[in-house]
C-alpha positions as CSV (number, residue, x, y, z in Angstrom):
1,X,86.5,131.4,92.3
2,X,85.3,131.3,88.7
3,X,86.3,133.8,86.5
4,X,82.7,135.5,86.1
5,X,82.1,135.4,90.2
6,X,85.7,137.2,90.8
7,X,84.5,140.1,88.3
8,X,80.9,140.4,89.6
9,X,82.2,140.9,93.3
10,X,85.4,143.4,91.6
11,X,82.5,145.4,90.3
12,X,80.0,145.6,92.5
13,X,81.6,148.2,95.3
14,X,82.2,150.6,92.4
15,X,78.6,149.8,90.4
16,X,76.8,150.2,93.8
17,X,79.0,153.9,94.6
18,X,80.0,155.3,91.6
19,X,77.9,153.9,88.9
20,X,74.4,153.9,90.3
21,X,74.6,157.4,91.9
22,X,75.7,159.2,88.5
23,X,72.8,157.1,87.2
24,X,70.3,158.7,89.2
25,X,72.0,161.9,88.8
26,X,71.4,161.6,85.1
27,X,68.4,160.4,85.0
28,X,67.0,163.3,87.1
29,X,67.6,165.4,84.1
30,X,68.2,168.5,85.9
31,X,70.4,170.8,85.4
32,X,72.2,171.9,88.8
33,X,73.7,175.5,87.2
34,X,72.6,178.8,87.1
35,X,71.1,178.9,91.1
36,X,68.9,176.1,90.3
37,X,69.8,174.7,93.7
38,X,69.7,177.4,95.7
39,X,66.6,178.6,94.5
40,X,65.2,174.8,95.3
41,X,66.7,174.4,98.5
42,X,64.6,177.7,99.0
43,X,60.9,176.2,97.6
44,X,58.7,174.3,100.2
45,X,57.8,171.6,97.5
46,X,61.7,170.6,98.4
47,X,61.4,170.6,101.6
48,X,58.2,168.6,101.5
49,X,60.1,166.0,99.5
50,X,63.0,165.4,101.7
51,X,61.1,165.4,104.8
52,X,58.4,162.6,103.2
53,X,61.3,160.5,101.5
54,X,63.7,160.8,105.3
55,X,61.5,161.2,108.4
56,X,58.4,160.2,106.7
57,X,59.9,156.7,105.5
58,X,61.7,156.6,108.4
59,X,59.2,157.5,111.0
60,X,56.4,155.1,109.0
61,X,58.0,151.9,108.4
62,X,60.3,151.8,111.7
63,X,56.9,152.7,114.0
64,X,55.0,150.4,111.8
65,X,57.5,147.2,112.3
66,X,57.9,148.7,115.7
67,X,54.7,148.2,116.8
68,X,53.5,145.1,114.7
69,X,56.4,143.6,117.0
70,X,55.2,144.6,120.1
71,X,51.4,143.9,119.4
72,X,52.5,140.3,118.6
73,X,51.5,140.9,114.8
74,X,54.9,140.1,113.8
75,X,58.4,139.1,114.9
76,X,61.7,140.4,113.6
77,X,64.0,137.9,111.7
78,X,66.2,135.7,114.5
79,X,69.6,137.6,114.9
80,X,68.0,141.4,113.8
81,X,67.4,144.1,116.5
82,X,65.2,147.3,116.2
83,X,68.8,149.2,115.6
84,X,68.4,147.3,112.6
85,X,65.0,148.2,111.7
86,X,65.3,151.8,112.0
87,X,68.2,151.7,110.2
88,X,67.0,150.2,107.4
89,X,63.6,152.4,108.1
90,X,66.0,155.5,106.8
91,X,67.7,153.7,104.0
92,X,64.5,153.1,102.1
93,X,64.4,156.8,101.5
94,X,67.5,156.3,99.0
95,X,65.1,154.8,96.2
96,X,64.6,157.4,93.4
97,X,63.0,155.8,90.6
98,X,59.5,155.7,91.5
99,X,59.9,159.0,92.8
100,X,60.6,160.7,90.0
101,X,58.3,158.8,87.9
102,X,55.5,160.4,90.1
103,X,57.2,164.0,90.0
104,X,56.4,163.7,86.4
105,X,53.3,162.5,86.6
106,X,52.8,165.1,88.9
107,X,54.9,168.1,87.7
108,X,56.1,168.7,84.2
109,X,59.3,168.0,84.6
110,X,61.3,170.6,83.1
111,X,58.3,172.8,84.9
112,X,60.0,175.1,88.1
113,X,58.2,172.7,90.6
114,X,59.3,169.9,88.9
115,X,63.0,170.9,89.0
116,X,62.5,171.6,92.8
117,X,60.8,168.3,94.1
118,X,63.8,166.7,91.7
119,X,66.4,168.4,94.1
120,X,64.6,167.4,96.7
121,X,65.0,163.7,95.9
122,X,68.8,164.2,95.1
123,X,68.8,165.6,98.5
124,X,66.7,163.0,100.0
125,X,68.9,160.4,98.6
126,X,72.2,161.7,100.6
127,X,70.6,162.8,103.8
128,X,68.7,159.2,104.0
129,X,72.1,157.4,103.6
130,X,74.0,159.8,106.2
131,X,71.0,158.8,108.7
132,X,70.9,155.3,107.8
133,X,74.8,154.8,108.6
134,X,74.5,156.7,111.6
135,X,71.8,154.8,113.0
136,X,73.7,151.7,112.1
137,X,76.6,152.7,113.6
138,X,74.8,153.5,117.2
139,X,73.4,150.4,116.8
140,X,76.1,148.5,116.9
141,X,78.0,150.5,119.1
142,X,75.1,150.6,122.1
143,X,73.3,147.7,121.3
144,X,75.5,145.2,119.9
145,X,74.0,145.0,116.4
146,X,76.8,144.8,114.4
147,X,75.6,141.7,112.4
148,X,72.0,140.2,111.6
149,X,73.7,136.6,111.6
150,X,72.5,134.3,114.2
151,X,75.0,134.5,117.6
152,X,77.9,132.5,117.5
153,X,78.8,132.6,121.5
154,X,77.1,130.5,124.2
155,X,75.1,133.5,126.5
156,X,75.3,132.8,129.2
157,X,78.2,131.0,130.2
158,X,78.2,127.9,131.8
159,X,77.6,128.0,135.9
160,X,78.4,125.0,137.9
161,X,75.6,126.0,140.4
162,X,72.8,126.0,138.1
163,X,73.5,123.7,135.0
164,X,73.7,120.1,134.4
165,X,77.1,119.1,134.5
166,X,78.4,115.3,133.3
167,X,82.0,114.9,133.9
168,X,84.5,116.9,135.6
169,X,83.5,120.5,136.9
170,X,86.8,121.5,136.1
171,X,87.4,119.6,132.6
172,X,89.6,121.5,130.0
173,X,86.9,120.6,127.2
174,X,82.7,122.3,127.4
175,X,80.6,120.4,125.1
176,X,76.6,122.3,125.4
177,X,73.8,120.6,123.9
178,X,70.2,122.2,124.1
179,X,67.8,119.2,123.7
180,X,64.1,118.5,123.5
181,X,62.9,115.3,125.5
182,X,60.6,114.6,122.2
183,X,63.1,115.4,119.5
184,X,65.0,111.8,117.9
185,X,68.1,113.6,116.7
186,X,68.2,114.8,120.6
187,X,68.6,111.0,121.7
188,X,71.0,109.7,119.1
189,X,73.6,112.9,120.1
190,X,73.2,112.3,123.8
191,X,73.5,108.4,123.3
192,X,77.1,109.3,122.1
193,X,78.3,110.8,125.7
194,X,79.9,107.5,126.4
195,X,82.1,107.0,123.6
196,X,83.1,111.0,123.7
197,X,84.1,110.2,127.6
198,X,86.0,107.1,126.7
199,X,88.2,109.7,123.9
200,X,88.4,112.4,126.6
201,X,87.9,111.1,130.0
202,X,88.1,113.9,132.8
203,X,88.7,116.2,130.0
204,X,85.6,116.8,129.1
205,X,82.5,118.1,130.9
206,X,78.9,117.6,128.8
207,X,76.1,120.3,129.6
208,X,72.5,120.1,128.8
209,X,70.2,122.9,128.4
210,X,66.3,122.9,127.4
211,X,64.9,124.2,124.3
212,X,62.0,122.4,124.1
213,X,59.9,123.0,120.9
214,X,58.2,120.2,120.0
215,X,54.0,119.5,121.9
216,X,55.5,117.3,124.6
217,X,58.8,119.3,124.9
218,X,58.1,122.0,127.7
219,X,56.1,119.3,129.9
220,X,58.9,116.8,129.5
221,X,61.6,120.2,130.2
222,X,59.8,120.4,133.5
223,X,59.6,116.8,134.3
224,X,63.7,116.4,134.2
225,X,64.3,120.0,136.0
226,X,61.7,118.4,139.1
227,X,63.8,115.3,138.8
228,X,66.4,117.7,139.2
229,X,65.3,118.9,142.3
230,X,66.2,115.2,143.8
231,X,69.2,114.9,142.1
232,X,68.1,112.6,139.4
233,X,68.6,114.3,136.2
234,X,71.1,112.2,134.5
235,X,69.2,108.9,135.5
236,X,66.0,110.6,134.1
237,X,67.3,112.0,130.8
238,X,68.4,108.6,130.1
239,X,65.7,106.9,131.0
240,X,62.9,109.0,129.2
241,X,65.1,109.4,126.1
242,X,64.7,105.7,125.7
243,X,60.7,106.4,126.2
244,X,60.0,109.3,123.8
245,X,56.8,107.7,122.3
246,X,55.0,108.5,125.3
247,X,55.7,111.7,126.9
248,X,52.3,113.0,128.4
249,X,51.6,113.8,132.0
250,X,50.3,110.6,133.3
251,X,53.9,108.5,131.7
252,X,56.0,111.0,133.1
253,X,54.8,110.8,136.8
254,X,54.9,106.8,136.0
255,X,58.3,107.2,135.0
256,X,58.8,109.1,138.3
257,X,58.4,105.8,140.0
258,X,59.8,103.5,138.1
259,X,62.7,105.8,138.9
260,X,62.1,105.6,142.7
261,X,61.1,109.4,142.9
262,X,59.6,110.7,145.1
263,X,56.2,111.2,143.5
264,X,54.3,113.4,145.5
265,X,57.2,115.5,145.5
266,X,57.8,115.2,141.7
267,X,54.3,116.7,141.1
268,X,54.5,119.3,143.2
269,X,57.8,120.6,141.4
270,X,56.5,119.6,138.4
271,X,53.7,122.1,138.1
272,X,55.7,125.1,140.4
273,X,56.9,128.5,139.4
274,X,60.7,127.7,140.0
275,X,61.4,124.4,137.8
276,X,58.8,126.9,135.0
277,X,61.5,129.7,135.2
278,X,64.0,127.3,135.4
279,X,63.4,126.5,131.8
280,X,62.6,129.4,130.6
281,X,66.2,130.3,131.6
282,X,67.6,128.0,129.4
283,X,65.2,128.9,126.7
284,X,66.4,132.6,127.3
285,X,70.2,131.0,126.7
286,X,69.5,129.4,123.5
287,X,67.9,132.1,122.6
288,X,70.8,134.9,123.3
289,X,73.4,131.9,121.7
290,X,71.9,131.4,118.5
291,X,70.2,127.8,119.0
292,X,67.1,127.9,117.8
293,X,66.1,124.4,117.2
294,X,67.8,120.9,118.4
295,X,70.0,119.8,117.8
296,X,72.3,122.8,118.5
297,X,75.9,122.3,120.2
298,X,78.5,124.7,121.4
299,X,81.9,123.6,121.8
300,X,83.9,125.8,125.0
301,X,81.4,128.3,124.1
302,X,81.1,128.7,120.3
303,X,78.3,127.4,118.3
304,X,79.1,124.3,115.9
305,X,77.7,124.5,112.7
306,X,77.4,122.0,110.1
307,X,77.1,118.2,110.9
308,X,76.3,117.1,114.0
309,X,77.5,113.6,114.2
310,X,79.7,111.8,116.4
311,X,83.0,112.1,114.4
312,X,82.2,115.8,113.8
313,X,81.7,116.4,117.4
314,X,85.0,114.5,118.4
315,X,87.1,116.3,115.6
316,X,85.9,119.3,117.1
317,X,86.7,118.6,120.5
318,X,90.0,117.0,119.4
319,X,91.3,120.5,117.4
320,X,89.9,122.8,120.9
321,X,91.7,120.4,123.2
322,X,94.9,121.3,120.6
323,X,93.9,124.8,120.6
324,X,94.3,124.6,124.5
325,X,97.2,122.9,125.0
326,X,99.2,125.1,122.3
327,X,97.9,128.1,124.1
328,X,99.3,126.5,127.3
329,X,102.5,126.0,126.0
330,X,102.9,129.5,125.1
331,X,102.0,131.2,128.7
């Protein structure tokens, strides 16, 4: 680490509790002595202060982000939780500067009043950051929110009964892949199954999950699960991968029978309630995991990050098979 990076990150834990604090302190300009704050803690104009500076910054931008969510206005940021908001909500009542700018524009501020809504900052300042660390704290203690990064972890876990399974049920090695039938990168990563097998044979298993973000993608998500349903979905994901120039309604059901589907039956899944959810499960999963575009893997469960390429994904797979087998030798 460079020499001016290792003193910027030494510094800025005391700058940010020490330094900054006896700042504000000092640039209140009040003196604290002779009763000043007990005689504040007794004026209204105090009390109005703190209240507007916790609850009313608190109340006002959590409700606000709250309900700009919930109306559809808005979304949060991927990976941050109302927890988050509200904790952040009660944080912003920490800032002091334009506050007491508008106390003396308000107030003279060596005037009583002046003094008292100063106080009331100070006070502001230390109740805002108790209730912001609280709220944090609950919020990663009940709801999990104990980082605004993206999820790391494959949610939920893979389940022989309902996923797509290449390989070996039982295979020591999980590679997950959440695809879109109109997304290139999609093609080129799945093209690369048979090489992986020939490294890994029966020990690895390859999973495929929609997430299906492209125009064509949720029609073409649909088409696959209702091959599915006849037990074609490997056959069909390599043939329409192959095809991705042409993914509307009328190629798909012609690629139905080229496949030797049954059509009727294709159509009928294709448009039904339980091949739409079936999706939206996986969308659901990529959603929980992290995976928010293609291509996204997850290697026995944990999200790779970085390239994507062949070698990446074998050296990968090579160090968690090691991982495995060291972990076997210990038991």
């Amino acid at each position: 680490m460079p020499a001016g990076a290792a003193a910027h990150e030494y510094l800025r834990l005391p700058t940010a509790l020490v330094v900054v604090p006896i700042f504000a302190l000092a640039n209140a300009g009040v003196d604290l002595r002779g009763g000043v704050m007990a005689e504040a803690l007794g004026s209204s104009v105090t009390w109005g202060v703190i209240a507007g500076l916790v609850l009313g910054k608190f109340l006002g931008v959590g409700i606000a982000t709250f309900l700009a969510v919930r109306m559809g206005a808005g979304r949060l940021p991927e990976g941050v939780g109302m927890g988050s908001v509200f904790g952040g909500a009660a944080l912003s009542g920490i800032g002091f500067t334009m506050s007491l700018l508008i106390i003396g524009l308000a107030f003279d501020a060596s005037s009583d009043l002046g003094r008292q809504a100063t106080v009331g900052v100070l006070v502001a300042m230390a109740l805002a950051t108790v209730l912001g660390w609280t709220i944090f704290k609950v919020a990663a203690r009940r709801w999990g929110e104990e980082t605004a990064d993206l999820p790391m972890t494959l949610d939920s876990p893979v389940d022989p009964e309902v996923d797509h399974i290449r390989g070996s049920e039982d295979a020591q090695l999980t590679l997950v892949e959440f695809v879109d039938f109109e997304c290139s990168y999609c093609a080129h990563a799945t093209g690369s199954w048979e090489d992986l097998h020939k490294r890994f044979g029966d020990d690895l298993r390859y999973v495929v999950r929609h997430l299906p973000h492209h125009p064509h993608g949720p029609l073409a998500a649909r088409a696959a699960e209702a091959a599915a349903k006849q037990d074609m979905f490997w056959p069909w994901l390599d043939f329409v991968f192959a095809r991705q120039h042409a993914l509307e309604r009328e190629d798909l059901i012609g690629y139905a029978a080229e496949l030797g589907l049954d059509v009727e039956a294709f159509i009928k899944d294709l448009d039904s309630a339980e091949v739409a959810a079936r999706v939206e499960r996986d969308m659901a999963s990529a959603a929980a995991s992290g995976a928010h575009a293609t291509r996204t893997f997850f290697v026995d469960g944990c999200r790779l990050t970085g390239s994507y390429d062949a070698r990446t994904l074998t050296a990968t797979l090579e160090s968690s098979r090691r991982g495995a087998r060291t972990k076997e030798s210990q038991a």
